[in-house]
Biopython code that builds the backbone (N, CA, C, O; Angstrom):
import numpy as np
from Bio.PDB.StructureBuilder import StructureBuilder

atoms = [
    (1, "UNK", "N", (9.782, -16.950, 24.740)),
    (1, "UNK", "CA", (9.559, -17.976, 23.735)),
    (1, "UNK", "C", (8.066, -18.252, 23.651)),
    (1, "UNK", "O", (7.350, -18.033, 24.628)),
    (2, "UNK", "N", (7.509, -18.796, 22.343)),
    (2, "UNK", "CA", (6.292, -18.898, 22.059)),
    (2, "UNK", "C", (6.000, -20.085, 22.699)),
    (2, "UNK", "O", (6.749, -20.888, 22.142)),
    (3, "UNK", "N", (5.376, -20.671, 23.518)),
    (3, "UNK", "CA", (4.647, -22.452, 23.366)),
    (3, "UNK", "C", (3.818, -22.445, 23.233)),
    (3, "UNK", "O", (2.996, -21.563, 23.478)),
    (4, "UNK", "N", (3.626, -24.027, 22.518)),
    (4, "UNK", "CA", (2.143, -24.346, 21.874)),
    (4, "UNK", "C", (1.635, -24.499, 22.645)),
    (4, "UNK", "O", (2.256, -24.715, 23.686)),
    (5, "UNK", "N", (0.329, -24.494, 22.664)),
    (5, "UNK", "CA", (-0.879, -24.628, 23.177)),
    (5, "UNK", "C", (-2.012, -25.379, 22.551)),
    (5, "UNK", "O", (-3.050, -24.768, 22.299)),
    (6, "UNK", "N", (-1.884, -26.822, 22.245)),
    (6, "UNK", "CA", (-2.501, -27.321, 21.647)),
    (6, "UNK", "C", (-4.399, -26.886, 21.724)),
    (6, "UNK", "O", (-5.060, -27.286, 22.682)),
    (7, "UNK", "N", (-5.106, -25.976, 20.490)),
    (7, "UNK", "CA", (-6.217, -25.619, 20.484)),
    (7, "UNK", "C", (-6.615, -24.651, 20.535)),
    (7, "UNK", "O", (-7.741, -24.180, 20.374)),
    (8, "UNK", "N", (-4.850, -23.931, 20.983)),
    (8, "UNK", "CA", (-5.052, -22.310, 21.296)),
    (8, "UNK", "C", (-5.417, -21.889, 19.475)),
    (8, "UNK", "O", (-5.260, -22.659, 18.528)),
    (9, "UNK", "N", (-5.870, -20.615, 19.420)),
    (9, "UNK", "CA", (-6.052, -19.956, 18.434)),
    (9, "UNK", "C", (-4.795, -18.951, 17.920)),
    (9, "UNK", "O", (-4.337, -18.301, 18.860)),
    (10, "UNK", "N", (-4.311, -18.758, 16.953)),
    (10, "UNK", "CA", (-2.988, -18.084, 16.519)),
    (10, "UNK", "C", (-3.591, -16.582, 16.736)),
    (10, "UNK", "O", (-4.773, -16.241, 16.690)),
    (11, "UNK", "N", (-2.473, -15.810, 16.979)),
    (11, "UNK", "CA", (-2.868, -14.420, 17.578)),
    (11, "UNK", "C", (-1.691, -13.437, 16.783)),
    (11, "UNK", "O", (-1.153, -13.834, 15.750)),
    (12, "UNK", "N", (-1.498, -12.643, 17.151)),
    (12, "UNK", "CA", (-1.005, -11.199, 16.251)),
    (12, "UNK", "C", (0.656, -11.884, 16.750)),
    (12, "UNK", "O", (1.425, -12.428, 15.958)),
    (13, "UNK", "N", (0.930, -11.676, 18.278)),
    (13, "UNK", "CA", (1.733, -11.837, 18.636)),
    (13, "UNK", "C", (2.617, -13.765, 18.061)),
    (13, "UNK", "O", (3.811, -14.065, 18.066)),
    (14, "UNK", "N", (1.828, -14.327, 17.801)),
    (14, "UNK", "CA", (2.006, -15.842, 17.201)),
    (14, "UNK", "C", (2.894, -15.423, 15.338)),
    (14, "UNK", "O", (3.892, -15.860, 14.766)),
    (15, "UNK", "N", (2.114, -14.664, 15.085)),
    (15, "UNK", "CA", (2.246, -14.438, 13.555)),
    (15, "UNK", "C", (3.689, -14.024, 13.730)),
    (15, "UNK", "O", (4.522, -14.827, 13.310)),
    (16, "UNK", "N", (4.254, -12.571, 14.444)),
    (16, "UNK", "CA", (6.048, -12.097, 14.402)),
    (16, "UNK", "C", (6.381, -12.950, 14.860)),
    (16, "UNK", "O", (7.460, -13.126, 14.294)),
    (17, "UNK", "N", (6.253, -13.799, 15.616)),
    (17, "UNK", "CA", (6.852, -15.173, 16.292)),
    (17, "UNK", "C", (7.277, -15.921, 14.674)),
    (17, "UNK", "O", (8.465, -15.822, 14.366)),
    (18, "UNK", "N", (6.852, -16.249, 14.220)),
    (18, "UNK", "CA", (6.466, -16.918, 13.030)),
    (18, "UNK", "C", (7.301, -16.487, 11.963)),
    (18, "UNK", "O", (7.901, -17.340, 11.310)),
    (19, "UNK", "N", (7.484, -14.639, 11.557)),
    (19, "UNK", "CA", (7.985, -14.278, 10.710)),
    (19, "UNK", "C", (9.262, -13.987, 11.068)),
    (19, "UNK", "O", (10.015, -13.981, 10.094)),
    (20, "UNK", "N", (9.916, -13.681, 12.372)),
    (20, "UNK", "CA", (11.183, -13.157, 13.016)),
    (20, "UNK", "C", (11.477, -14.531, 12.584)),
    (20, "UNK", "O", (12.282, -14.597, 11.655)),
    (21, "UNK", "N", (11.052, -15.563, 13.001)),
    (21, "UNK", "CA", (11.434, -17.261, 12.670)),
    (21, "UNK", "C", (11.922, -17.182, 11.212)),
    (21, "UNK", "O", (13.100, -17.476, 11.012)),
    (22, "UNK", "N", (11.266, -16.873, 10.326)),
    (22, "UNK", "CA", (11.786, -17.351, 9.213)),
    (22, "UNK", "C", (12.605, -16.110, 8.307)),
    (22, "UNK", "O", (13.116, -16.093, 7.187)),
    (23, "UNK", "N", (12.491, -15.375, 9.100)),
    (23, "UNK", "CA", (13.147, -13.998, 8.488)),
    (23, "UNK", "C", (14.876, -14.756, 8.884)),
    (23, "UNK", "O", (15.645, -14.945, 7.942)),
    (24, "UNK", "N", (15.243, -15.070, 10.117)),
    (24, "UNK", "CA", (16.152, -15.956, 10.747)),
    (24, "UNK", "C", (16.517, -16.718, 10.285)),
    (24, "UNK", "O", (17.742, -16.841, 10.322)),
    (25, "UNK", "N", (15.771, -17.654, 9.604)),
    (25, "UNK", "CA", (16.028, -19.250, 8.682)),
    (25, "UNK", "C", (16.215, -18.901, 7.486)),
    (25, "UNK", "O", (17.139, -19.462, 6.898)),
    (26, "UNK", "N", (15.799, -18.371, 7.106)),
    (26, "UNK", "CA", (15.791, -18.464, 5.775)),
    (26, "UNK", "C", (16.449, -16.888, 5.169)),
    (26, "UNK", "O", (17.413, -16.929, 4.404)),
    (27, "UNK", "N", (15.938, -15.747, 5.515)),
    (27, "UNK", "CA", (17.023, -14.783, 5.259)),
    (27, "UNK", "C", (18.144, -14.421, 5.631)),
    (27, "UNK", "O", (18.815, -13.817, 4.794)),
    (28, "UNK", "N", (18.620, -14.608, 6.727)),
    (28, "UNK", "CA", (19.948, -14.697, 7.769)),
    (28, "UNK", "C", (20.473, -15.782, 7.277)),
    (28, "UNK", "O", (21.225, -15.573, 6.325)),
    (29, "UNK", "N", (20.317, -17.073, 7.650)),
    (29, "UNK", "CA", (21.027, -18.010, 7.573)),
    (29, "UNK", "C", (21.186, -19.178, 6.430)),
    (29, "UNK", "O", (22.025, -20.045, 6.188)),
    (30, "UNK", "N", (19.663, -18.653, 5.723)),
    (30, "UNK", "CA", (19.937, -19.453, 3.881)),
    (30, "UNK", "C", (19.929, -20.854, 4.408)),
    (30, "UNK", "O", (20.870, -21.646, 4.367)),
    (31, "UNK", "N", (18.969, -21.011, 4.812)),
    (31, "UNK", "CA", (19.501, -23.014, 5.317)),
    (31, "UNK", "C", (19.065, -23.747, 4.213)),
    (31, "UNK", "O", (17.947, -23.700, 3.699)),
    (32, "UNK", "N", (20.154, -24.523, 3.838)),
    (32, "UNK", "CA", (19.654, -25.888, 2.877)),
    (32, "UNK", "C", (19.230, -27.104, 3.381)),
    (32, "UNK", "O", (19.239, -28.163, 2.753)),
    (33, "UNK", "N", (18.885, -26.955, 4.444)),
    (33, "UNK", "CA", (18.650, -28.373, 4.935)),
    (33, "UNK", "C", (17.362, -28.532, 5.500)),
    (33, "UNK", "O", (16.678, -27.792, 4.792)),
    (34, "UNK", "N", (16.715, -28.973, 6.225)),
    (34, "UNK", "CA", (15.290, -29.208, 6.848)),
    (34, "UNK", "C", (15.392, -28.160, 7.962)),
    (34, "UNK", "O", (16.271, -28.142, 8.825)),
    (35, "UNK", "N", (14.299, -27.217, 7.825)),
    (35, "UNK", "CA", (14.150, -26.440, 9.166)),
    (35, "UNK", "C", (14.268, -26.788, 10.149)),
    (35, "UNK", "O", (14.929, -26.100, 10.927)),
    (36, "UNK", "N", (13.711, -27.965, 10.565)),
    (36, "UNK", "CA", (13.006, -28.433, 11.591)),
    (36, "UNK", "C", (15.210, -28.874, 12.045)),
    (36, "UNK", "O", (14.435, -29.807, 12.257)),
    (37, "UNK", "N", (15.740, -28.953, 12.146)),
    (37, "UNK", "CA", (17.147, -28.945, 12.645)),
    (37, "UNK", "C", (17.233, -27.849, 13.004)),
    (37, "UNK", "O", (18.184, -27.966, 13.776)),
    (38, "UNK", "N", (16.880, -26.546, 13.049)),
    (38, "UNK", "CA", (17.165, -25.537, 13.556)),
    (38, "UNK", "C", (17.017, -25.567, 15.049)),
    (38, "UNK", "O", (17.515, -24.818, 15.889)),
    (39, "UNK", "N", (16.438, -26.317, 15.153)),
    (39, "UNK", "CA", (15.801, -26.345, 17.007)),
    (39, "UNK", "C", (16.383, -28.194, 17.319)),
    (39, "UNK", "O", (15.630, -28.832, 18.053)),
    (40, "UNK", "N", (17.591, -28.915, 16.796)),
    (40, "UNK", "CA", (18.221, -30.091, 17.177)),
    (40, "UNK", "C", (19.304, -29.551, 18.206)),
    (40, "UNK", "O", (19.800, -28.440, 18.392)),
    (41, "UNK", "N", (19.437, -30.576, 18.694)),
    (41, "UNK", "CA", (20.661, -30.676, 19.800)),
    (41, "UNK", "C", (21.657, -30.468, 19.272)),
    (41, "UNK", "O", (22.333, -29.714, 19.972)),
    (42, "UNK", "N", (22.246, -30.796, 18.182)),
    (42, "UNK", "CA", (23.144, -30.739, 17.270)),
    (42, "UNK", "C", (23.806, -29.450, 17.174)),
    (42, "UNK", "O", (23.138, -28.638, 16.533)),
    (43, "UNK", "N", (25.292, -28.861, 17.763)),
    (43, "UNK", "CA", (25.348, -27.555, 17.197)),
    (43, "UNK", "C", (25.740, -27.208, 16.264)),
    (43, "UNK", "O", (25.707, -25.996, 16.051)),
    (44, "UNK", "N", (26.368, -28.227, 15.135)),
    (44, "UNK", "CA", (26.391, -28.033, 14.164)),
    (44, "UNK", "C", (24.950, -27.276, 13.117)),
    (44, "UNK", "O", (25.272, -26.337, 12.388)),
    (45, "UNK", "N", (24.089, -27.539, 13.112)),
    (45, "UNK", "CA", (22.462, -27.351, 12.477)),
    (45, "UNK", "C", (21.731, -26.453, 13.798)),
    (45, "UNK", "O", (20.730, -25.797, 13.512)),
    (46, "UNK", "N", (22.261, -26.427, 15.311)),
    (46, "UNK", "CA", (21.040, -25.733, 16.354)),
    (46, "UNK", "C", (21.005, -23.932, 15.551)),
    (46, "UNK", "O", (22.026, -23.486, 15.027)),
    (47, "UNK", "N", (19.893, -23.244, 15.589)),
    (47, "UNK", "CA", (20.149, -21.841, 15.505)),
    (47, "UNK", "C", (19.405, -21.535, 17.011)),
    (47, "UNK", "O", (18.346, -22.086, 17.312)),
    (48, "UNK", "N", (20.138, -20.537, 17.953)),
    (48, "UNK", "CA", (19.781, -20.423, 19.187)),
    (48, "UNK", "C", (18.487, -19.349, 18.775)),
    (48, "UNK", "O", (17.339, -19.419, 19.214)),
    (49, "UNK", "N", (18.897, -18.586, 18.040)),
    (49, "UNK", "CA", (18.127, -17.328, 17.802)),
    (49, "UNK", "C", (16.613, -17.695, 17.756)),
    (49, "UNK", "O", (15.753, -17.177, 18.469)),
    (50, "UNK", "N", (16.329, -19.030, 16.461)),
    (50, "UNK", "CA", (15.133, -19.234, 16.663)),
    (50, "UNK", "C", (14.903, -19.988, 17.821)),
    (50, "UNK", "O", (13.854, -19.507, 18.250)),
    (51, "UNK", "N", (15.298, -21.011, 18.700)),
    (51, "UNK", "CA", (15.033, -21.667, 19.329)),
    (51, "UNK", "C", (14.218, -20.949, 20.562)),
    (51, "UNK", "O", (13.409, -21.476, 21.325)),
    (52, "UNK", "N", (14.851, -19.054, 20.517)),
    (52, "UNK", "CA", (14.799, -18.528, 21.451)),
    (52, "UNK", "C", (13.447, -17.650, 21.159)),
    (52, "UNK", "O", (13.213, -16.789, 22.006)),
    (53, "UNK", "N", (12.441, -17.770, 19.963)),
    (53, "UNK", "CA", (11.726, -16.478, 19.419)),
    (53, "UNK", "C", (10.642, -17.967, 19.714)),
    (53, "UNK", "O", (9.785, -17.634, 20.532)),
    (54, "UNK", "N", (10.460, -19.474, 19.276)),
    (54, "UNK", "CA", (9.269, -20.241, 19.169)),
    (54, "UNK", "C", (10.058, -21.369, 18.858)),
    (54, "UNK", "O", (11.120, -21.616, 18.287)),
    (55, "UNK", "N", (8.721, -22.243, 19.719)),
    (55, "UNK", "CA", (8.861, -23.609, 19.452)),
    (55, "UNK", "C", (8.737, -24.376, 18.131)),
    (55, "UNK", "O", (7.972, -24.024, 17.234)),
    (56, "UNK", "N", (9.478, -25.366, 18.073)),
    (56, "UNK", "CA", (9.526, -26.270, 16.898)),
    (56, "UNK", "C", (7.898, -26.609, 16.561)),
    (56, "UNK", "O", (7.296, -26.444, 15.500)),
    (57, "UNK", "N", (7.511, -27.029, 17.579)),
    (57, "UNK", "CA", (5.586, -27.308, 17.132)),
    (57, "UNK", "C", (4.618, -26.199, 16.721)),
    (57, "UNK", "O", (3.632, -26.275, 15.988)),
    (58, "UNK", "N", (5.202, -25.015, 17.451)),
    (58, "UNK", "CA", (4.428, -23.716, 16.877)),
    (58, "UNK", "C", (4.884, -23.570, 16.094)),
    (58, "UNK", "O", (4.055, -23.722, 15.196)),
    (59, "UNK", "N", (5.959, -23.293, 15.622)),
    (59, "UNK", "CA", (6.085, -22.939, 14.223)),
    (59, "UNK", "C", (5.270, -23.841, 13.043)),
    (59, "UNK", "O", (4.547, -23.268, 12.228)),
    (60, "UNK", "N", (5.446, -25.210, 13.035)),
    (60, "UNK", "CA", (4.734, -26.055, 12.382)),
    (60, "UNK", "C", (3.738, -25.712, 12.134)),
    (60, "UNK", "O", (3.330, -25.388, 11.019)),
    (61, "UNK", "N", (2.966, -25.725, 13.479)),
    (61, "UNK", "CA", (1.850, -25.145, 13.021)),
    (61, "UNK", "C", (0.646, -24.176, 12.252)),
    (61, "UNK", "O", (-0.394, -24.240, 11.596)),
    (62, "UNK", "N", (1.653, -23.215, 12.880)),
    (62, "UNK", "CA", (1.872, -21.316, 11.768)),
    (62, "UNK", "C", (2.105, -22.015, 10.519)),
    (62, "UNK", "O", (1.177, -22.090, 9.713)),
    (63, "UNK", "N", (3.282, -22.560, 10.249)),
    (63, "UNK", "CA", (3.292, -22.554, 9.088)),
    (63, "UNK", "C", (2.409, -24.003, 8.082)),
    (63, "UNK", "O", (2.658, -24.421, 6.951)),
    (64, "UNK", "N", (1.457, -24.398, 8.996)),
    (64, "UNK", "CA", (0.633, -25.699, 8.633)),
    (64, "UNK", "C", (-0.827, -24.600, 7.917)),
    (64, "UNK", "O", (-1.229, -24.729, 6.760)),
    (65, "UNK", "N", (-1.428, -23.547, 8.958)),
    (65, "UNK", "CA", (-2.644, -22.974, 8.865)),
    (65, "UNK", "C", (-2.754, -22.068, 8.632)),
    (65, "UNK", "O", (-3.911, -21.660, 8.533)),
    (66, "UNK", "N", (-1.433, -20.967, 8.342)),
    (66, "UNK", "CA", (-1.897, -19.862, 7.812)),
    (66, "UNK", "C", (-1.640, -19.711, 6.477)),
    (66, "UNK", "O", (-0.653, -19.914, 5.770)),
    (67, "UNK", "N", (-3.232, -19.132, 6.213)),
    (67, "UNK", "CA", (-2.982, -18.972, 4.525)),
    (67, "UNK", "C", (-3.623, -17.428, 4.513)),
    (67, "UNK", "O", (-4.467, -16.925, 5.255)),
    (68, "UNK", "N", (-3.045, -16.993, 3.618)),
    (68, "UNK", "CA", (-3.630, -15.835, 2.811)),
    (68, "UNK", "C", (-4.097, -15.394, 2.225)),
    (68, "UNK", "O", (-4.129, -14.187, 1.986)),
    (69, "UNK", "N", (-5.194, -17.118, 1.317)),
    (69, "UNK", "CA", (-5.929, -16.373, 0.203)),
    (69, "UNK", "C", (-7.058, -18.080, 0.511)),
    (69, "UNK", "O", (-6.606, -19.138, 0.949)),
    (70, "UNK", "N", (-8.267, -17.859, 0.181)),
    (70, "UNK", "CA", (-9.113, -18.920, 0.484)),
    (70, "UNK", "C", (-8.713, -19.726, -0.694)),
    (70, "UNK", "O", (-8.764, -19.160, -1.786)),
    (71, "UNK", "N", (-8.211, -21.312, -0.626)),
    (71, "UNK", "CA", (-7.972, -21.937, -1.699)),
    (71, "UNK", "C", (-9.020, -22.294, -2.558)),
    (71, "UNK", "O", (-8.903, -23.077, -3.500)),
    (72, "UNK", "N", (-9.813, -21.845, -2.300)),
    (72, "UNK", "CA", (-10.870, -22.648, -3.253)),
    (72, "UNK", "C", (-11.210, -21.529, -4.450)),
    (72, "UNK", "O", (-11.867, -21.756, -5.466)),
    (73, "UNK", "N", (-10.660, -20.401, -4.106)),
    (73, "UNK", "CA", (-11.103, -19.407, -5.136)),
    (73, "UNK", "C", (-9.319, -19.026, -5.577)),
    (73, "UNK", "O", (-8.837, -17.913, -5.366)),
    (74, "UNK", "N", (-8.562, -20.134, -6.181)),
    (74, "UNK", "CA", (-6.992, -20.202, -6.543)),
    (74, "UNK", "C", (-7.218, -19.538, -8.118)),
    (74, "UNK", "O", (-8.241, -19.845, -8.730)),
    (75, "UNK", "N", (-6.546, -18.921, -8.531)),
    (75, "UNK", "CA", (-6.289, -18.169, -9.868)),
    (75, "UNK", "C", (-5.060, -18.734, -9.980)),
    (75, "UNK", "O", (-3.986, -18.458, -9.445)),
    (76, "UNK", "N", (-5.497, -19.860, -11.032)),
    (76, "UNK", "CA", (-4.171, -20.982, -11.257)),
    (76, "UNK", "C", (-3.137, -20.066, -12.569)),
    (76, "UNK", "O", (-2.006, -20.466, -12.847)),
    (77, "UNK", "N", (-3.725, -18.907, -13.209)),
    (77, "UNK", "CA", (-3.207, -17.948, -14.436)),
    (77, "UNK", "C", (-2.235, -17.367, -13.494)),
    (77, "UNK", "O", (-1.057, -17.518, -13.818)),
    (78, "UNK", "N", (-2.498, -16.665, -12.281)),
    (78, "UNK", "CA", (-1.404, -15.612, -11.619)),
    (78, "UNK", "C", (-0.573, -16.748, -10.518)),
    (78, "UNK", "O", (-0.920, -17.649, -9.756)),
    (79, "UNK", "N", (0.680, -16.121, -10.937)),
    (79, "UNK", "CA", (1.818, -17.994, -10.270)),
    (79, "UNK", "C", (1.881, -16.735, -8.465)),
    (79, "UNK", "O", (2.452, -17.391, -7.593)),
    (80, "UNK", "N", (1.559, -15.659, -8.051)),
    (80, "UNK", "CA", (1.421, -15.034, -6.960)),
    (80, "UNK", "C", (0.141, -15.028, -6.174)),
    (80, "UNK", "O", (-0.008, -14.370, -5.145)),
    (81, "UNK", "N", (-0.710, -15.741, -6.677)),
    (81, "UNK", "CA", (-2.426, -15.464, -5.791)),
    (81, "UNK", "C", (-2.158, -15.848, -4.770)),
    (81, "UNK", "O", (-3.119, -15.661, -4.025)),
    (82, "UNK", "N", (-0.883, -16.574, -3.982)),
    (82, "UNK", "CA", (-1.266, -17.247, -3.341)),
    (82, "UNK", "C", (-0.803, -15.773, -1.493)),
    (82, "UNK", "O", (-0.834, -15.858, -0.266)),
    (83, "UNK", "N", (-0.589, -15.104, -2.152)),
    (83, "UNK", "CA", (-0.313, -14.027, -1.040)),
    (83, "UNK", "C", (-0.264, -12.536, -1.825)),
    (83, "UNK", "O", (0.278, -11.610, -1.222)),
    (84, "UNK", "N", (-0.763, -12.323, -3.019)),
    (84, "UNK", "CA", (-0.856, -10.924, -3.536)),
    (84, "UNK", "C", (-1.490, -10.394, -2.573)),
    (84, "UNK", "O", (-0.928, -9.311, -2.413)),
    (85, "UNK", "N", (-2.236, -10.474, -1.900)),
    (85, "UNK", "CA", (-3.660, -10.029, -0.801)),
    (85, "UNK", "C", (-2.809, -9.467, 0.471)),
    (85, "UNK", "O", (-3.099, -8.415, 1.039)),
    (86, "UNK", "N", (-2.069, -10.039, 0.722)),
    (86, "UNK", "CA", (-1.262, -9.740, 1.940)),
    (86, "UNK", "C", (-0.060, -8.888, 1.708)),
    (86, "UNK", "O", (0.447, -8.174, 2.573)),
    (87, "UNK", "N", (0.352, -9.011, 0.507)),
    (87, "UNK", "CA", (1.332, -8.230, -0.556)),
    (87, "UNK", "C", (0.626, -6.582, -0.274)),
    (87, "UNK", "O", (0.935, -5.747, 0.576)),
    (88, "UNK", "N", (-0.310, -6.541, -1.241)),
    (88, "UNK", "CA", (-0.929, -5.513, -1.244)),
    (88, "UNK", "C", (-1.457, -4.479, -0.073)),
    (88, "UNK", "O", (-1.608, -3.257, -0.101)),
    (89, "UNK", "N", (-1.668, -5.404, 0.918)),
    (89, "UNK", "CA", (-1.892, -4.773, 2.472)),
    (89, "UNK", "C", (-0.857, -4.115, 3.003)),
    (89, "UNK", "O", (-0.849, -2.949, 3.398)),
    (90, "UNK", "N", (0.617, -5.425, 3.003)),
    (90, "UNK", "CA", (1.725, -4.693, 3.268)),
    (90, "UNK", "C", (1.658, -3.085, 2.559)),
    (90, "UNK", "O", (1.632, -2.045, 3.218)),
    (91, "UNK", "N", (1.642, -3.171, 1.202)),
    (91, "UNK", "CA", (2.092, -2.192, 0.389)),
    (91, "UNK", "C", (1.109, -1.052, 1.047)),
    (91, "UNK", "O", (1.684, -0.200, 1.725)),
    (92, "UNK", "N", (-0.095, -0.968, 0.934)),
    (92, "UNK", "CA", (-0.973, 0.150, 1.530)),
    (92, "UNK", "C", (-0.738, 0.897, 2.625)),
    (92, "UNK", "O", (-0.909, 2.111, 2.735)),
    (93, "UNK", "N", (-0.124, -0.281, 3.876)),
    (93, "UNK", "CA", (-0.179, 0.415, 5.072)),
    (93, "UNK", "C", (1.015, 1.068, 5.094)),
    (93, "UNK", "O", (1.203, 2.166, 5.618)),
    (94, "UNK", "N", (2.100, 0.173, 4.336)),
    (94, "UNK", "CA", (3.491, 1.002, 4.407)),
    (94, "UNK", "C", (3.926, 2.440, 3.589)),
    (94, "UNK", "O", (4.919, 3.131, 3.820)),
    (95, "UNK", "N", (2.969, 2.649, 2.659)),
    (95, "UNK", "CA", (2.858, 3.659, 2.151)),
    (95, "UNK", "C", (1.887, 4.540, 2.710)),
    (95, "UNK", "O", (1.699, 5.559, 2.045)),
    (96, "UNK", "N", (1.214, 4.416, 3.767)),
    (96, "UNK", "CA", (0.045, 5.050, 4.472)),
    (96, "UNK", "C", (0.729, 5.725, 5.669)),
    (96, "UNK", "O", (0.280, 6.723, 6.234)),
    (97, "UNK", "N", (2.314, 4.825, 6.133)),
    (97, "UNK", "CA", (2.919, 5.432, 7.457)),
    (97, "UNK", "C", (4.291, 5.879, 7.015)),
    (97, "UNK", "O", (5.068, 6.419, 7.802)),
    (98, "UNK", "N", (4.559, 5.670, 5.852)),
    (98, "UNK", "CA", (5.665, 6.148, 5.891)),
    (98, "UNK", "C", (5.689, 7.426, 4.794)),
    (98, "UNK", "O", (5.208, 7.674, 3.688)),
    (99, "UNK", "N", (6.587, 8.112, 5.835)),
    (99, "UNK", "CA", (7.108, 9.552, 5.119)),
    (99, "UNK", "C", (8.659, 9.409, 4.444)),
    (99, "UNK", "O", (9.615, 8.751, 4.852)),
    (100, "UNK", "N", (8.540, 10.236, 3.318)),
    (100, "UNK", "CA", (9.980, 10.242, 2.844)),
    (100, "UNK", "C", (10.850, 11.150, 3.162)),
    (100, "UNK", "O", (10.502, 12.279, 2.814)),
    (101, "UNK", "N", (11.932, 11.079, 3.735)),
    (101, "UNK", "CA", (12.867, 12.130, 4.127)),
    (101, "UNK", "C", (12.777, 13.271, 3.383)),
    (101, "UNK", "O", (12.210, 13.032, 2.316)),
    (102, "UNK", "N", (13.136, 14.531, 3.518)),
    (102, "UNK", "CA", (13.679, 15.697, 2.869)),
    (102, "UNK", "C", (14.603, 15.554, 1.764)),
    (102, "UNK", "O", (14.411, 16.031, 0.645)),
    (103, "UNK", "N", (16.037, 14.596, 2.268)),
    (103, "UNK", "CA", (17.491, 14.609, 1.815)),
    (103, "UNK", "C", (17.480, 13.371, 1.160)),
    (103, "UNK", "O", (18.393, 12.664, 1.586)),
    (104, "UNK", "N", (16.839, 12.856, 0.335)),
    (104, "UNK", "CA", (16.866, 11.714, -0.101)),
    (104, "UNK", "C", (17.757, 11.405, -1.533)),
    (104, "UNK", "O", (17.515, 12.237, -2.408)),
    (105, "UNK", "N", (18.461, 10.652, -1.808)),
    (105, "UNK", "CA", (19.568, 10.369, -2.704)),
    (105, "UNK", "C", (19.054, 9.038, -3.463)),
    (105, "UNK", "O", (18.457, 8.140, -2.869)),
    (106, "UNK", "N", (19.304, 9.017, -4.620)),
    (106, "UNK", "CA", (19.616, 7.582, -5.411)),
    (106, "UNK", "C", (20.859, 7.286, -5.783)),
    (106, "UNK", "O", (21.421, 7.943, -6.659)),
    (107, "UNK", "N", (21.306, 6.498, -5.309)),
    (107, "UNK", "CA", (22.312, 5.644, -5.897)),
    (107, "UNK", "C", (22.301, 5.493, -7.320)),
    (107, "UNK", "O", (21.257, 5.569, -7.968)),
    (108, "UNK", "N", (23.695, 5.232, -7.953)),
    (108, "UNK", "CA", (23.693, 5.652, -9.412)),
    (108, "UNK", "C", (23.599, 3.918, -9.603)),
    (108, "UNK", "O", (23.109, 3.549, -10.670)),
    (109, "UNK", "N", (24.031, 2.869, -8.652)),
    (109, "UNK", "CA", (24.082, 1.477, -8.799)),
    (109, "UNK", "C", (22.543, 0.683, -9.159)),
    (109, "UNK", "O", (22.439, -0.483, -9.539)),
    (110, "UNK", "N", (21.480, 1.591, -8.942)),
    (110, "UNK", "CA", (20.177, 1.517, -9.086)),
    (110, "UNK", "C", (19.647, 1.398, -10.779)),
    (110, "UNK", "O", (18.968, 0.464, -11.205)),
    (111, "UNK", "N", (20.131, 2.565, -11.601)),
    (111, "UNK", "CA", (20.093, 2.781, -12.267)),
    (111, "UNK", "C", (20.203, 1.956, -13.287)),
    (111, "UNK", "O", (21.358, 1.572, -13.476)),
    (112, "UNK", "N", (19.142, 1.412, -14.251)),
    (112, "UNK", "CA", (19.177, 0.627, -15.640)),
    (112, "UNK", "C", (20.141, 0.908, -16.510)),
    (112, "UNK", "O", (19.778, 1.780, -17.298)),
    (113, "UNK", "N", (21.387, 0.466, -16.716)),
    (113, "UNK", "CA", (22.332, 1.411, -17.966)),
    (113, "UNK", "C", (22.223, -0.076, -19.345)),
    (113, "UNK", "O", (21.601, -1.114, -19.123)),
    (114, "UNK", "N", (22.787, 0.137, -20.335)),
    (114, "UNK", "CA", (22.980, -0.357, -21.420)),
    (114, "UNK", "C", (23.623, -1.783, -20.849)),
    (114, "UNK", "O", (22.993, -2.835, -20.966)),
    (115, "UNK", "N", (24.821, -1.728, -20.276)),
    (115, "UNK", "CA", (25.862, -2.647, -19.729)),
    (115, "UNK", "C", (25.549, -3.544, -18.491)),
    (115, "UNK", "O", (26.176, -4.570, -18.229)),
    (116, "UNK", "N", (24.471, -3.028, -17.731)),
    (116, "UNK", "CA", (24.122, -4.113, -17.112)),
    (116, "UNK", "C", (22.240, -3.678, -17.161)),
    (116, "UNK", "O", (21.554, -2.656, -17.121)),
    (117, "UNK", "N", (22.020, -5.244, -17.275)),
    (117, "UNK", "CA", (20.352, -5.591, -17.445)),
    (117, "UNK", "C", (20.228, -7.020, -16.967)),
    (117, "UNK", "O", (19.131, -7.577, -16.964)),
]
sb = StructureBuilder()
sb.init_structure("model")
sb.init_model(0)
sb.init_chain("A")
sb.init_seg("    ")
for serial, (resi, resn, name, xyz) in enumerate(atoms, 1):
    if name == "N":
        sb.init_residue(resn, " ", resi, " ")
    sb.init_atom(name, np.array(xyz, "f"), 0.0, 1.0, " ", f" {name:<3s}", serial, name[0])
structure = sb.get_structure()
């Protein structure tokens, strides 16, 4: 588990702490309610999973100070500035390491037809 360290500086290992967290909350489990119940006594609302990846205060925090784009230079025209930058990184490196299989297939469910759009 992650603990805070009040003053510590966020680190590589802080950040997957951070994203396994909300990959958990929010893609796994779709919560409608206040995050911050994810880590209550309550087992109705507890999720062990995160409780078990970072603390309720680290996370806060991560998600208090990290930003991805300097606000002061905001492009209020594009409704995405606020992480295209990190978007785009993803996209580079993942296309920089990844190879495409030999045997590769498309699904016909992919496909744009007349009947569904």
């Amino acid at each position: 588990m992650m603990l805070f360290i009040p003053g510590e500086k966020l680190n590589p290992e802080h950040i997957m702490a951070w994203r396994a967290c909300r990959i958990v909350l929010y893609g796994i489990h779709k919560i409608q309610y206040s995050f911050k119940q994810a880590w209550s006594q309550d087992p109705v609302f507890r999720i062990p999973a995160v409780c078990d990846i970072m603390t309720q205060d680290m996370f806060v925090c991560v998600n208090k100070f990290l930003h991805f784009e300097d606000l002061s230079n905001a492009n209020l025209t594009d409704i995405s500035w606020k992480y295209r930058q990190a978007v785009q990184l993803l996209k580079r490196t993942s296309q920089a390491h990844y190879q495409m299989p030999q045997d590769c297939s498309i699904d016909e469910g992919v496909r744009v037809t007349p009947r569904r759009r």
